[in-house]
mmCIF entry with sequence, helices, sheets and N, C-alpha, C, O atoms, coordinates in Angstrom:
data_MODEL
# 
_entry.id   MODEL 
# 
_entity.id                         1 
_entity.type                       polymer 
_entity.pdbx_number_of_molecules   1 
# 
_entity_poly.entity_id                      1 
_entity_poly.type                           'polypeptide(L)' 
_entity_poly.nstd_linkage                   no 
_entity_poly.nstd_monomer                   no 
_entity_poly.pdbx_seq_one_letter_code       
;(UNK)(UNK)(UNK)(UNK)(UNK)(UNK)(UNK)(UNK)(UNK)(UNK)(UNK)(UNK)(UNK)(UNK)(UNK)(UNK)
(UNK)(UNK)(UNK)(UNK)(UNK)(UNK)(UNK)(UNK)(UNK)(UNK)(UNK)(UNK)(UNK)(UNK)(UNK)(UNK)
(UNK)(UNK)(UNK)(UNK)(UNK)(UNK)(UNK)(UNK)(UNK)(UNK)(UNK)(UNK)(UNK)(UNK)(UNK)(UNK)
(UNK)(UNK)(UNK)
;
_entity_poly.pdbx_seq_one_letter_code_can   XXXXXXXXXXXXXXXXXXXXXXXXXXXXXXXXXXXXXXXXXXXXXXXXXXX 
_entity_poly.pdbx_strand_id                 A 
# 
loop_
_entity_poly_seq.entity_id 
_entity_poly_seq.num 
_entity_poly_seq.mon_id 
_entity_poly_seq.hetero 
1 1  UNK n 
1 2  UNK n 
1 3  UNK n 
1 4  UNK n 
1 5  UNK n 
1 6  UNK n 
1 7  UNK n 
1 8  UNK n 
1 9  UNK n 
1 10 UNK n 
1 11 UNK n 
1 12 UNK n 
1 13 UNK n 
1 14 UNK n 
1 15 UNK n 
1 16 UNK n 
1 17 UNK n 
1 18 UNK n 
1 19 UNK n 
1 20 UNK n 
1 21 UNK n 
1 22 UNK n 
1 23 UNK n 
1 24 UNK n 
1 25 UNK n 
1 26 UNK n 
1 27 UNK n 
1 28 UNK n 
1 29 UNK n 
1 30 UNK n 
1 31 UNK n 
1 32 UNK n 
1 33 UNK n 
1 34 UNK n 
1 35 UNK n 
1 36 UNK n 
1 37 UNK n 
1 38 UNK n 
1 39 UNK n 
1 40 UNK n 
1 41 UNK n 
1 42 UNK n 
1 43 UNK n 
1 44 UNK n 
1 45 UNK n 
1 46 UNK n 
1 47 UNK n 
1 48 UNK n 
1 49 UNK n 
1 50 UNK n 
1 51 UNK n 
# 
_struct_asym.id          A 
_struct_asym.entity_id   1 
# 
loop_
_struct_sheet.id 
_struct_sheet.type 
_struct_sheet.number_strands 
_struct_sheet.details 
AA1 ? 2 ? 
AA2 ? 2 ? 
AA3 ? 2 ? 
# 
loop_
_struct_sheet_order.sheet_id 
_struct_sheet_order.range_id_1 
_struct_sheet_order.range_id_2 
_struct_sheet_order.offset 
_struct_sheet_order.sense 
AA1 1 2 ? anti-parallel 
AA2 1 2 ? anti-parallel 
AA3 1 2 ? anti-parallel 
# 
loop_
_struct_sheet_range.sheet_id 
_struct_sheet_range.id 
_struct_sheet_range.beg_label_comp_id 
_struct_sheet_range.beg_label_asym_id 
_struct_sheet_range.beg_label_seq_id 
_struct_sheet_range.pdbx_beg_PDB_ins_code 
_struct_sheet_range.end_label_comp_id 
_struct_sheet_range.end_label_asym_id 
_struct_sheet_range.end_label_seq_id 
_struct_sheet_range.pdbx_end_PDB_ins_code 
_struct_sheet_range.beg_auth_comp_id 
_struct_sheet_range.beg_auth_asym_id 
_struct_sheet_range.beg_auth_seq_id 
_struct_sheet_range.end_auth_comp_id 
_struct_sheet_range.end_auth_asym_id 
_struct_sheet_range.end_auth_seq_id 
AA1 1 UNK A 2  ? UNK A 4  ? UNK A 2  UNK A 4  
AA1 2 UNK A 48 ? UNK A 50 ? UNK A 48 UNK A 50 
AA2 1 UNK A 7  ? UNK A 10 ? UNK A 7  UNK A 10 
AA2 2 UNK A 41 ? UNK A 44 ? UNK A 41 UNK A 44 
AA3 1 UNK A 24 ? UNK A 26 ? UNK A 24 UNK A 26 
AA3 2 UNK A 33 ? UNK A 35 ? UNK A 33 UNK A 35 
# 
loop_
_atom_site.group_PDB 
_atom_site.id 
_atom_site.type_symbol 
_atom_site.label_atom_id 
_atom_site.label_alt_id 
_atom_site.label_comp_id 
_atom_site.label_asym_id 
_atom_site.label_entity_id 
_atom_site.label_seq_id 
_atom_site.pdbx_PDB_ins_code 
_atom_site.Cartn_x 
_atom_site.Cartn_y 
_atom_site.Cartn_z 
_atom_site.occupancy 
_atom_site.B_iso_or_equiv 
_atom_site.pdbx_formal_charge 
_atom_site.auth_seq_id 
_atom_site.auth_comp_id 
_atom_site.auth_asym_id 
_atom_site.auth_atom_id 
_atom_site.pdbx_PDB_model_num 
ATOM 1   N N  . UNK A 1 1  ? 0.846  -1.180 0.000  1.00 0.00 ? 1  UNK A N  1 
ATOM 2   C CA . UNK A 1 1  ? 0.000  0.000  0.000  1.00 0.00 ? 1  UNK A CA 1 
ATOM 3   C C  . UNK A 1 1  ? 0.891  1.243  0.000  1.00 0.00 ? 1  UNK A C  1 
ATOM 4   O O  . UNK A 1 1  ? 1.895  1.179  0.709  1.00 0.00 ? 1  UNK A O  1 
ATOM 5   N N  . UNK A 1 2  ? 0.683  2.290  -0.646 1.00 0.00 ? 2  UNK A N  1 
ATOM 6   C CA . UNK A 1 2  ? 1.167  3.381  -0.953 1.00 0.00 ? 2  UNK A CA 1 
ATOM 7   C C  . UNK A 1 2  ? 0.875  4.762  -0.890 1.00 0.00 ? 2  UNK A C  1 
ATOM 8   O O  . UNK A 1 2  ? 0.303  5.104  -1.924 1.00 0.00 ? 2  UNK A O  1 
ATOM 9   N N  . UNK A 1 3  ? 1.067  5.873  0.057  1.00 0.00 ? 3  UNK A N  1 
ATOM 10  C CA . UNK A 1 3  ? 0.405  7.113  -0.166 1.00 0.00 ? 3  UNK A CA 1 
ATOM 11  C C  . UNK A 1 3  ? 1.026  8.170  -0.739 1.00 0.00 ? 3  UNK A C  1 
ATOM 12  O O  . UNK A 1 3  ? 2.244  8.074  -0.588 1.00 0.00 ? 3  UNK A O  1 
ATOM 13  N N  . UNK A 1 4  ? 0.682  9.183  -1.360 1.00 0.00 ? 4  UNK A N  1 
ATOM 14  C CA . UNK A 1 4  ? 1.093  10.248 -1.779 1.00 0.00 ? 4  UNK A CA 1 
ATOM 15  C C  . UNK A 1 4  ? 0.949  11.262 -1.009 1.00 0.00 ? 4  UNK A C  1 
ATOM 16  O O  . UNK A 1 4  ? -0.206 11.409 -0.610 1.00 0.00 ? 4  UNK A O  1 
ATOM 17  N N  . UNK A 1 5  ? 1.921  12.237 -0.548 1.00 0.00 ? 5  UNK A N  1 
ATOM 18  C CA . UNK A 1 5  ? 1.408  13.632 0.271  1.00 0.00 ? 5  UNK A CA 1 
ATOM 19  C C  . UNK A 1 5  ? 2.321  14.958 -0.547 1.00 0.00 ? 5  UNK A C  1 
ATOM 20  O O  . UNK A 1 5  ? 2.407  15.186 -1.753 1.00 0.00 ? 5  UNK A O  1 
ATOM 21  N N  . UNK A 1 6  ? 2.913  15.668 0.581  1.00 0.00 ? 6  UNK A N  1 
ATOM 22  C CA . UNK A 1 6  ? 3.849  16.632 -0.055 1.00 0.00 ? 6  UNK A CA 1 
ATOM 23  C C  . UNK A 1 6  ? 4.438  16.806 1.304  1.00 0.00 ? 6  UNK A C  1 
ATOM 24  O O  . UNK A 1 6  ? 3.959  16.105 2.196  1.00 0.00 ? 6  UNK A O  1 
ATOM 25  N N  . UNK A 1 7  ? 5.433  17.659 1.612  1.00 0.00 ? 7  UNK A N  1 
ATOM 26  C CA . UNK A 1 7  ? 6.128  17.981 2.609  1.00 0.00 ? 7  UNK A CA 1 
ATOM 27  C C  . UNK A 1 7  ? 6.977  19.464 2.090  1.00 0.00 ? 7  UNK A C  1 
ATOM 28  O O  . UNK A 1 7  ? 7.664  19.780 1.119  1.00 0.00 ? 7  UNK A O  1 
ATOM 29  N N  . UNK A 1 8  ? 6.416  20.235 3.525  1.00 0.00 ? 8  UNK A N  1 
ATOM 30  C CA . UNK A 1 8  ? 6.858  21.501 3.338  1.00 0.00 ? 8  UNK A CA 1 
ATOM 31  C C  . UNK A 1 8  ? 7.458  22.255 4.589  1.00 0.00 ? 8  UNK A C  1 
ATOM 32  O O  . UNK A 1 8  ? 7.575  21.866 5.751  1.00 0.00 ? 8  UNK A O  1 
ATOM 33  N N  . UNK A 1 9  ? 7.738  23.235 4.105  1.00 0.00 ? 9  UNK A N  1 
ATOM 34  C CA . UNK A 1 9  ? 8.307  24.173 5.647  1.00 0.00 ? 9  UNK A CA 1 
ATOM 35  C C  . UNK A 1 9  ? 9.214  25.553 5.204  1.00 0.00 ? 9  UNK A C  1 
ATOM 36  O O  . UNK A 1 9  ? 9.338  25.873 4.021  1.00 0.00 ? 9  UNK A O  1 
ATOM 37  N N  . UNK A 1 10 ? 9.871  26.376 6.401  1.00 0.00 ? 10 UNK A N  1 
ATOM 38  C CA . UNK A 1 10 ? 10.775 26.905 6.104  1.00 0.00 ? 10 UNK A CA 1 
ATOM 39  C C  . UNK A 1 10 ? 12.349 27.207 6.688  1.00 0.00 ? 10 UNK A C  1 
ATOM 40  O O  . UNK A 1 10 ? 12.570 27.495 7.864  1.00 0.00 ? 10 UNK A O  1 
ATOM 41  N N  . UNK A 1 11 ? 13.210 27.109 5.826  1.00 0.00 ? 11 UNK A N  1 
ATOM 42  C CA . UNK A 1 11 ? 14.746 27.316 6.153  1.00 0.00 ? 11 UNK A CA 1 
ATOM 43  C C  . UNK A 1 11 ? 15.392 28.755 6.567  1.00 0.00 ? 11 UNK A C  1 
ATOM 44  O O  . UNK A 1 11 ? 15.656 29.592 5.704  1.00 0.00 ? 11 UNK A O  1 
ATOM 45  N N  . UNK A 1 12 ? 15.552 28.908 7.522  1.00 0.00 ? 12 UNK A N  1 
ATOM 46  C CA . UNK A 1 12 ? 16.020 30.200 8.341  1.00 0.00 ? 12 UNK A CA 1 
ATOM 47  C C  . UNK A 1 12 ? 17.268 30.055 8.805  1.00 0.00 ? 12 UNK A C  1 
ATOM 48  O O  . UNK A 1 12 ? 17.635 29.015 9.353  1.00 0.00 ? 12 UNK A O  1 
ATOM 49  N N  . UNK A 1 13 ? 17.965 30.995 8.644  1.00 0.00 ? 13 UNK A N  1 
ATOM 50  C CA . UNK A 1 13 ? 19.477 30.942 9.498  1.00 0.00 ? 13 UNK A CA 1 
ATOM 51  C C  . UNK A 1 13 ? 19.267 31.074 11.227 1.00 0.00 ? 13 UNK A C  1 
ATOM 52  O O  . UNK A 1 13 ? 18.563 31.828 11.898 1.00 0.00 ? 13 UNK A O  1 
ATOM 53  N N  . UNK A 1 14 ? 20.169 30.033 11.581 1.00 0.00 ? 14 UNK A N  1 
ATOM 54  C CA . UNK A 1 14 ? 20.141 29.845 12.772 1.00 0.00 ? 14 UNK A CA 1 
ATOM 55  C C  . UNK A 1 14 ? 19.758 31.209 13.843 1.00 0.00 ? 14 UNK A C  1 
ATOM 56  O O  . UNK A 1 14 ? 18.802 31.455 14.578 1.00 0.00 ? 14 UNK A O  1 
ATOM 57  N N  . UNK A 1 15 ? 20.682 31.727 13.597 1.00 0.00 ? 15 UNK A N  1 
ATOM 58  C CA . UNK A 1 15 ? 21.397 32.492 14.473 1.00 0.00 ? 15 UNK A CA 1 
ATOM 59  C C  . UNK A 1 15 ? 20.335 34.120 14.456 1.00 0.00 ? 15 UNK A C  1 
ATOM 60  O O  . UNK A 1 15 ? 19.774 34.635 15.424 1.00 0.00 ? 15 UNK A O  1 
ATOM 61  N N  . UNK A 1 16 ? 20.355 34.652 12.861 1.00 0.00 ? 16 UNK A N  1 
ATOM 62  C CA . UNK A 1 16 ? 19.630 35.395 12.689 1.00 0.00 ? 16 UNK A CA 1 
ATOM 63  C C  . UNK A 1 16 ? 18.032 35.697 12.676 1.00 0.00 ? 16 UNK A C  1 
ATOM 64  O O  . UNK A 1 16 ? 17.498 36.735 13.068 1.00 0.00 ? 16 UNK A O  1 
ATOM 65  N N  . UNK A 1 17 ? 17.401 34.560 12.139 1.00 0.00 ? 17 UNK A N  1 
ATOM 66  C CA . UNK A 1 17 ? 16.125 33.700 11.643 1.00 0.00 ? 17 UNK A CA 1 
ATOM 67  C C  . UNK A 1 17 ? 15.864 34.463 10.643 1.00 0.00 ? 17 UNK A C  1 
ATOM 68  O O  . UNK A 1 17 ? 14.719 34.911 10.688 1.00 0.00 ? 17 UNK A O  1 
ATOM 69  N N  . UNK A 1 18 ? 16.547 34.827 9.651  1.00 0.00 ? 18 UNK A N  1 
ATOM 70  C CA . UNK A 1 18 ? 16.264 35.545 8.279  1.00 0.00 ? 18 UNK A CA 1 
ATOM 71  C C  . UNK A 1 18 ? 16.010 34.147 7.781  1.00 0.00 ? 18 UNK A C  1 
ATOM 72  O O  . UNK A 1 18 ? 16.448 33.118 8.295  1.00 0.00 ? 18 UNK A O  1 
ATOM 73  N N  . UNK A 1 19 ? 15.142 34.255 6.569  1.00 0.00 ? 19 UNK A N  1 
ATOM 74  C CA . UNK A 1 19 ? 14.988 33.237 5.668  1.00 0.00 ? 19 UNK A CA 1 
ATOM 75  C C  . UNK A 1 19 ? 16.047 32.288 4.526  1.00 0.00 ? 19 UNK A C  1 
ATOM 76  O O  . UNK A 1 19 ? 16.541 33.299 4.026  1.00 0.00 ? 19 UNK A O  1 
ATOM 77  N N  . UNK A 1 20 ? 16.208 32.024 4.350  1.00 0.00 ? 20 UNK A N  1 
ATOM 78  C CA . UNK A 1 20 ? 17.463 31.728 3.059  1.00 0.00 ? 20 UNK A CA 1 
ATOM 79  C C  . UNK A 1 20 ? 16.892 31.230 2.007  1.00 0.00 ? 20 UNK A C  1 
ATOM 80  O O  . UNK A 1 20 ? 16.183 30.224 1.972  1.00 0.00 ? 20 UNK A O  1 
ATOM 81  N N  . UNK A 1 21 ? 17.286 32.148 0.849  1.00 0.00 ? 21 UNK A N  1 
ATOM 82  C CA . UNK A 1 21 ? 16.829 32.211 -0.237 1.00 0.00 ? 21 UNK A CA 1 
ATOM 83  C C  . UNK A 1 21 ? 17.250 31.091 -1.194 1.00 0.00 ? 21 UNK A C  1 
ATOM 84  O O  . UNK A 1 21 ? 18.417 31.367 -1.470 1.00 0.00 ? 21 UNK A O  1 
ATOM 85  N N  . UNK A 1 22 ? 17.026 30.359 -1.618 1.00 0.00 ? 22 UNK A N  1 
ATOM 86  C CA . UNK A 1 22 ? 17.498 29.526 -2.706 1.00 0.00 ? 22 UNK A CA 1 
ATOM 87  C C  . UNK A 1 22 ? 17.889 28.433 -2.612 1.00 0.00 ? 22 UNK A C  1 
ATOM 88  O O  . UNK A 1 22 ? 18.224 27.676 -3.523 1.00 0.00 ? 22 UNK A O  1 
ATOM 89  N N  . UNK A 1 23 ? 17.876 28.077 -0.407 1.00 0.00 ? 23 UNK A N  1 
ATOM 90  C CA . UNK A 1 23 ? 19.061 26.737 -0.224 1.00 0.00 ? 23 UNK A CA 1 
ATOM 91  C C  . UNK A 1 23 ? 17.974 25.928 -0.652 1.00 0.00 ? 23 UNK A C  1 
ATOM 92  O O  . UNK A 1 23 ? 16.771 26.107 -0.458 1.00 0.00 ? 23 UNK A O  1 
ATOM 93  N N  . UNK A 1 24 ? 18.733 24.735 -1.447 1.00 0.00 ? 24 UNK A N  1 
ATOM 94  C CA . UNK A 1 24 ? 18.134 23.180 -1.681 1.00 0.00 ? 24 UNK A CA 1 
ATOM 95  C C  . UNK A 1 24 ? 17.963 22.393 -0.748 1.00 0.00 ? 24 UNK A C  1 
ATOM 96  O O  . UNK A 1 24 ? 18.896 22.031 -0.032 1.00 0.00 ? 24 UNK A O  1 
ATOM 97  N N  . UNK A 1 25 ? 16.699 21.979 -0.589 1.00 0.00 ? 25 UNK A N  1 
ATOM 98  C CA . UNK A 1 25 ? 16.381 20.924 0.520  1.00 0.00 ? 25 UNK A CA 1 
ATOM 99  C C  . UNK A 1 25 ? 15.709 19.600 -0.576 1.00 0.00 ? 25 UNK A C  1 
ATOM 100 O O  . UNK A 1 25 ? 14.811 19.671 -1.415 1.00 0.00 ? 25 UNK A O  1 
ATOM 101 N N  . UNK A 1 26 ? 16.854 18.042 -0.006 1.00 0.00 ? 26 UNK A N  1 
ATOM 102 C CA . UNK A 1 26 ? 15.978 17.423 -0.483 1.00 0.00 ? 26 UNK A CA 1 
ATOM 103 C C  . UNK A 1 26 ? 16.156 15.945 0.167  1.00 0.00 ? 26 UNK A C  1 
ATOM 104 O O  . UNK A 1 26 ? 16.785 15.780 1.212  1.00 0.00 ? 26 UNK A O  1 
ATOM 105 N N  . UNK A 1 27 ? 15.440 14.709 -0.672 1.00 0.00 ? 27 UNK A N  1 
ATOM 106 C CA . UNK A 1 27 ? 15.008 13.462 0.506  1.00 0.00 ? 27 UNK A CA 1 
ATOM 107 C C  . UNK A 1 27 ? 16.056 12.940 0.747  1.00 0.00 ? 27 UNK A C  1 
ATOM 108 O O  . UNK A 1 27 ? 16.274 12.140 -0.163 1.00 0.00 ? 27 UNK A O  1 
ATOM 109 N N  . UNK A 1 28 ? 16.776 12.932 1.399  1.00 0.00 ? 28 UNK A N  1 
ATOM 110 C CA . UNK A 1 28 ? 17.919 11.544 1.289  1.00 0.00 ? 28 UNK A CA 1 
ATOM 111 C C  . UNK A 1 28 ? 17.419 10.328 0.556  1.00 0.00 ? 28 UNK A C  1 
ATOM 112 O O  . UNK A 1 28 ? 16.283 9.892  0.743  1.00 0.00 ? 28 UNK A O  1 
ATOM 113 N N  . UNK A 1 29 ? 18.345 9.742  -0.346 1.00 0.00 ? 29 UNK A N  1 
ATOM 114 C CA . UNK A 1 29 ? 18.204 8.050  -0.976 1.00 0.00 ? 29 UNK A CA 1 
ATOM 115 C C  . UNK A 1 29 ? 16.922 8.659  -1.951 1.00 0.00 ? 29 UNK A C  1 
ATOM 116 O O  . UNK A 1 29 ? 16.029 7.812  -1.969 1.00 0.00 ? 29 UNK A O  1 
ATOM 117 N N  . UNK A 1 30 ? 16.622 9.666  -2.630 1.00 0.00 ? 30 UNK A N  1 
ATOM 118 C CA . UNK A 1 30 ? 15.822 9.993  -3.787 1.00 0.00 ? 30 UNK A CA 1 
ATOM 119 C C  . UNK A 1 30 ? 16.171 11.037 -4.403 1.00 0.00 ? 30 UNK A C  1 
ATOM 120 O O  . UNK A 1 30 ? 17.021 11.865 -4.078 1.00 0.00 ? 30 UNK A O  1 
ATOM 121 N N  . UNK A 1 31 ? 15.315 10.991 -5.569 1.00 0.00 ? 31 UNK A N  1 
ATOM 122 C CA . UNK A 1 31 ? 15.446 12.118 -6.801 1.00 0.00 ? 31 UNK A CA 1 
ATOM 123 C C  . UNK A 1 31 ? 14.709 13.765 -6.312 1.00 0.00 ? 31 UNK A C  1 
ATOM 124 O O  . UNK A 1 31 ? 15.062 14.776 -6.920 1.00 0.00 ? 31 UNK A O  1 
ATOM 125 N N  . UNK A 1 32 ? 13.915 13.823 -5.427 1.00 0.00 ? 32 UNK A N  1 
ATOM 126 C CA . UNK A 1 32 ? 13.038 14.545 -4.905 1.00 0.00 ? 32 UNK A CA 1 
ATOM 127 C C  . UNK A 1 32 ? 13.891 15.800 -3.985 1.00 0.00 ? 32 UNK A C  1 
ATOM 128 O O  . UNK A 1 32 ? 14.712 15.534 -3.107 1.00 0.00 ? 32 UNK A O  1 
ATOM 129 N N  . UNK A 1 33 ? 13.516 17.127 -4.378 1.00 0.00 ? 33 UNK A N  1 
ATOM 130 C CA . UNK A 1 33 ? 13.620 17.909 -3.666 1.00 0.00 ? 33 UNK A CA 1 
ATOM 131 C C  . UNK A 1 33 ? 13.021 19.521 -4.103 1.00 0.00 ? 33 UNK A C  1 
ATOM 132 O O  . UNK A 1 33 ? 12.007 19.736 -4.768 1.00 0.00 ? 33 UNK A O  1 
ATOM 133 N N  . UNK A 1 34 ? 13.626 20.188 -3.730 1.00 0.00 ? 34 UNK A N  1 
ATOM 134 C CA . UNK A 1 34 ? 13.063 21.909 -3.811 1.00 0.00 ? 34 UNK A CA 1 
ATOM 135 C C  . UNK A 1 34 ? 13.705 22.673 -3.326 1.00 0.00 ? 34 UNK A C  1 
ATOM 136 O O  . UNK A 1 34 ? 14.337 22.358 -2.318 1.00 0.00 ? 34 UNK A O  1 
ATOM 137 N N  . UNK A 1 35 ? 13.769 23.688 -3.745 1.00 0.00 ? 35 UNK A N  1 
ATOM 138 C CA . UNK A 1 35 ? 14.459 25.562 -3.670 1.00 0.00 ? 35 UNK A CA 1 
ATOM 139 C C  . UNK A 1 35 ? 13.736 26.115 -2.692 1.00 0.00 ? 35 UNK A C  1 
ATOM 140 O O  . UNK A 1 35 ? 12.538 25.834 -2.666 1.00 0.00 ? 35 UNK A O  1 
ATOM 141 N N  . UNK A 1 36 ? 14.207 26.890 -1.819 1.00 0.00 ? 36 UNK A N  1 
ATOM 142 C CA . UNK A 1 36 ? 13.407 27.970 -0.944 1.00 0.00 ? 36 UNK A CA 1 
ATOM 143 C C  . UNK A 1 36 ? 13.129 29.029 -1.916 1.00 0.00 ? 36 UNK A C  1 
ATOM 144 O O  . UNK A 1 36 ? 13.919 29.152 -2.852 1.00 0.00 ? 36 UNK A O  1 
ATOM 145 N N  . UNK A 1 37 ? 12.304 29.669 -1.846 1.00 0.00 ? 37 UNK A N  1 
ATOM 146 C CA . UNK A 1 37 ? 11.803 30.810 -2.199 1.00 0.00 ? 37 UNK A CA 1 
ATOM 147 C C  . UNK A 1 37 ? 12.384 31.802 -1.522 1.00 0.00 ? 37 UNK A C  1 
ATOM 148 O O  . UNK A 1 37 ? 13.217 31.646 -0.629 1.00 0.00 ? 37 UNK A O  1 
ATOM 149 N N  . UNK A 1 38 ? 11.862 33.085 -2.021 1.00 0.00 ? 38 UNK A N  1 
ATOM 150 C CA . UNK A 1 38 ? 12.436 34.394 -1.465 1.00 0.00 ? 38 UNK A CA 1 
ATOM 151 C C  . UNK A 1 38 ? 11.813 34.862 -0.051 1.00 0.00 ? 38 UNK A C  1 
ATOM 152 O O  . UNK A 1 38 ? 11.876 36.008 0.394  1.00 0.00 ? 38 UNK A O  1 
ATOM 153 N N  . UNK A 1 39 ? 11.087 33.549 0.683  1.00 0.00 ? 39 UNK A N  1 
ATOM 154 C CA . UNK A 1 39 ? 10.395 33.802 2.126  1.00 0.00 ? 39 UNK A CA 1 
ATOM 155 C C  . UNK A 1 39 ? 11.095 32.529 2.886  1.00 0.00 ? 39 UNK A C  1 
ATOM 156 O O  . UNK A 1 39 ? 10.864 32.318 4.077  1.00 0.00 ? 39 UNK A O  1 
ATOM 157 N N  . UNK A 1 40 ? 12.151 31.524 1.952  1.00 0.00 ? 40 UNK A N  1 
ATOM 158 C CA . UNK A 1 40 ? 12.538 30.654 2.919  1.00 0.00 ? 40 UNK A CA 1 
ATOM 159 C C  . UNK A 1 40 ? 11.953 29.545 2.961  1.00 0.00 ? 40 UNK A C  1 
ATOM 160 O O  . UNK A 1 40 ? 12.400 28.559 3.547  1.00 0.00 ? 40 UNK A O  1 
ATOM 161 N N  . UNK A 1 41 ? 10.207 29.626 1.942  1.00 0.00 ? 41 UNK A N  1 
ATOM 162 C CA . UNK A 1 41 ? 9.539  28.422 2.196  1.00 0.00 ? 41 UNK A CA 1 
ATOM 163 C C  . UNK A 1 41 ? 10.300 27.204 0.701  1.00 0.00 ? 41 UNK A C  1 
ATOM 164 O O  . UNK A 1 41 ? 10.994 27.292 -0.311 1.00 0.00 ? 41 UNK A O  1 
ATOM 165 N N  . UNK A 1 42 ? 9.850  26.585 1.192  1.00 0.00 ? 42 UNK A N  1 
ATOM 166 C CA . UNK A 1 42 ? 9.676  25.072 0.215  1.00 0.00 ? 42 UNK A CA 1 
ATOM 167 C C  . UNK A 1 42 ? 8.138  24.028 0.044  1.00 0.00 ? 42 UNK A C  1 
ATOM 168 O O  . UNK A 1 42 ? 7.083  23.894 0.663  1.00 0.00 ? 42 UNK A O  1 
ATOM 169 N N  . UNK A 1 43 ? 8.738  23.486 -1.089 1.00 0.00 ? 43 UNK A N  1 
ATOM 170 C CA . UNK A 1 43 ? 7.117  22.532 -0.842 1.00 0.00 ? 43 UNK A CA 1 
ATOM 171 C C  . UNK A 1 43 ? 7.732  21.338 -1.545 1.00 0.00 ? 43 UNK A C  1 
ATOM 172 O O  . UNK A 1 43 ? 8.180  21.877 -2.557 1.00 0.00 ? 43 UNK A O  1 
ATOM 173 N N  . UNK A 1 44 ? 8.009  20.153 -1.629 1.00 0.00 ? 44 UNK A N  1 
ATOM 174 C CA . UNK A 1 44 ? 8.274  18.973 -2.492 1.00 0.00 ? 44 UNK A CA 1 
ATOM 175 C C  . UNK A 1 44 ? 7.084  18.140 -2.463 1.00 0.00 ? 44 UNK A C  1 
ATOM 176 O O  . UNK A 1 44 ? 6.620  17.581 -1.469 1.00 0.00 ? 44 UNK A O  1 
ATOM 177 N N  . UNK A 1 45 ? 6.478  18.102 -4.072 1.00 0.00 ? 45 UNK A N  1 
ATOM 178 C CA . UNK A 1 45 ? 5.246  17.536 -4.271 1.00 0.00 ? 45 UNK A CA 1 
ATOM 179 C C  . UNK A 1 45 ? 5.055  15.878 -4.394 1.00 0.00 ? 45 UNK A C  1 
ATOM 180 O O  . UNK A 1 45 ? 6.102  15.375 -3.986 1.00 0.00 ? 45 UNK A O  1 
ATOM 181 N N  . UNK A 1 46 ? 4.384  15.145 -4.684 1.00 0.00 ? 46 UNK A N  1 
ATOM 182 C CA . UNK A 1 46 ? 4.703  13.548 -5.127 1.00 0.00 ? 46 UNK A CA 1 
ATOM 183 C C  . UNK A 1 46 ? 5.320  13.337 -4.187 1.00 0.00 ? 46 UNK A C  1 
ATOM 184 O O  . UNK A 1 46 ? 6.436  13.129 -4.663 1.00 0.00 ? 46 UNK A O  1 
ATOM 185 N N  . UNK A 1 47 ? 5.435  13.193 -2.699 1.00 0.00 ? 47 UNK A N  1 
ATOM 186 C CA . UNK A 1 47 ? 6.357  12.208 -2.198 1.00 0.00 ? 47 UNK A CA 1 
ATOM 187 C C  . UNK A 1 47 ? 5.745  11.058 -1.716 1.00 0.00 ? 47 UNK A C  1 
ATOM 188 O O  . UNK A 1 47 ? 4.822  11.197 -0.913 1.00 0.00 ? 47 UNK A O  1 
ATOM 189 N N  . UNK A 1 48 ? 6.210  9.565  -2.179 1.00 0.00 ? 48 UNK A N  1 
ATOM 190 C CA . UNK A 1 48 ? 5.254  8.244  -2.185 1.00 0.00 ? 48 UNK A CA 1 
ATOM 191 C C  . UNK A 1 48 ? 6.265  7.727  -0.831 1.00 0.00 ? 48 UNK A C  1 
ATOM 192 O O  . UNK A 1 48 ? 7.484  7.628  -0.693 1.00 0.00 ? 48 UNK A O  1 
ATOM 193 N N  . UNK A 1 49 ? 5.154  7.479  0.012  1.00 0.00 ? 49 UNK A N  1 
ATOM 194 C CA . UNK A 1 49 ? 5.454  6.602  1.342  1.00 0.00 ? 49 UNK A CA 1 
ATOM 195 C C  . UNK A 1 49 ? 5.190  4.992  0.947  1.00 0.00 ? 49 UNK A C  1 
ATOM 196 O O  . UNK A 1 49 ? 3.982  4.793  1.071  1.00 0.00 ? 49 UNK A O  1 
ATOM 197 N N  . UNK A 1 50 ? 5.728  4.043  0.612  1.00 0.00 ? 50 UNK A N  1 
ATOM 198 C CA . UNK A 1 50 ? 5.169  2.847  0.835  1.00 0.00 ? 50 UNK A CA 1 
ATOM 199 C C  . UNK A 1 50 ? 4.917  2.200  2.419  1.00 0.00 ? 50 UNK A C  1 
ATOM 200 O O  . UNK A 1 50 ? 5.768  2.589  3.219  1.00 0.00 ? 50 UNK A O  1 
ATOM 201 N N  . UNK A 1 51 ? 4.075  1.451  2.875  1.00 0.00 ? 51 UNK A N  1 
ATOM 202 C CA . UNK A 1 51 ? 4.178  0.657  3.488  1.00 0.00 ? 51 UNK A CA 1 
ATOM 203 C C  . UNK A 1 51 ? 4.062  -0.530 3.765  1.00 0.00 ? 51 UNK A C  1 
ATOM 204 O O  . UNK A 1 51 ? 4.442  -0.948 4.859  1.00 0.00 ? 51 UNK A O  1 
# 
């Protein structure tokens, strides 16, 4: 059995909590990932959970 969702959030510098623009976040052991935007957010769509 298999689900589809998405997974999102946002990347901020530690120290400051400014946003960071552009860093790549993505799955370990897959093809899947995404860019922050100019607010820091991300969204990676299609991500299949088997269980």
């Amino acid at each position: 059995m298999a689900q589809v969702g998405k997974i999102a959030g946002k990347v901020v510098d530690m120290e400051t909590k400014e946003p960071l623009i552009g860093a790549n976040v993505i799955i370990e052991g897959t093809l899947l990932g995404a860019s922050t935007d100019l607010n820091g957010n991300y969204v990676i769509l299609t991500v299949t959970m088997l269980f």
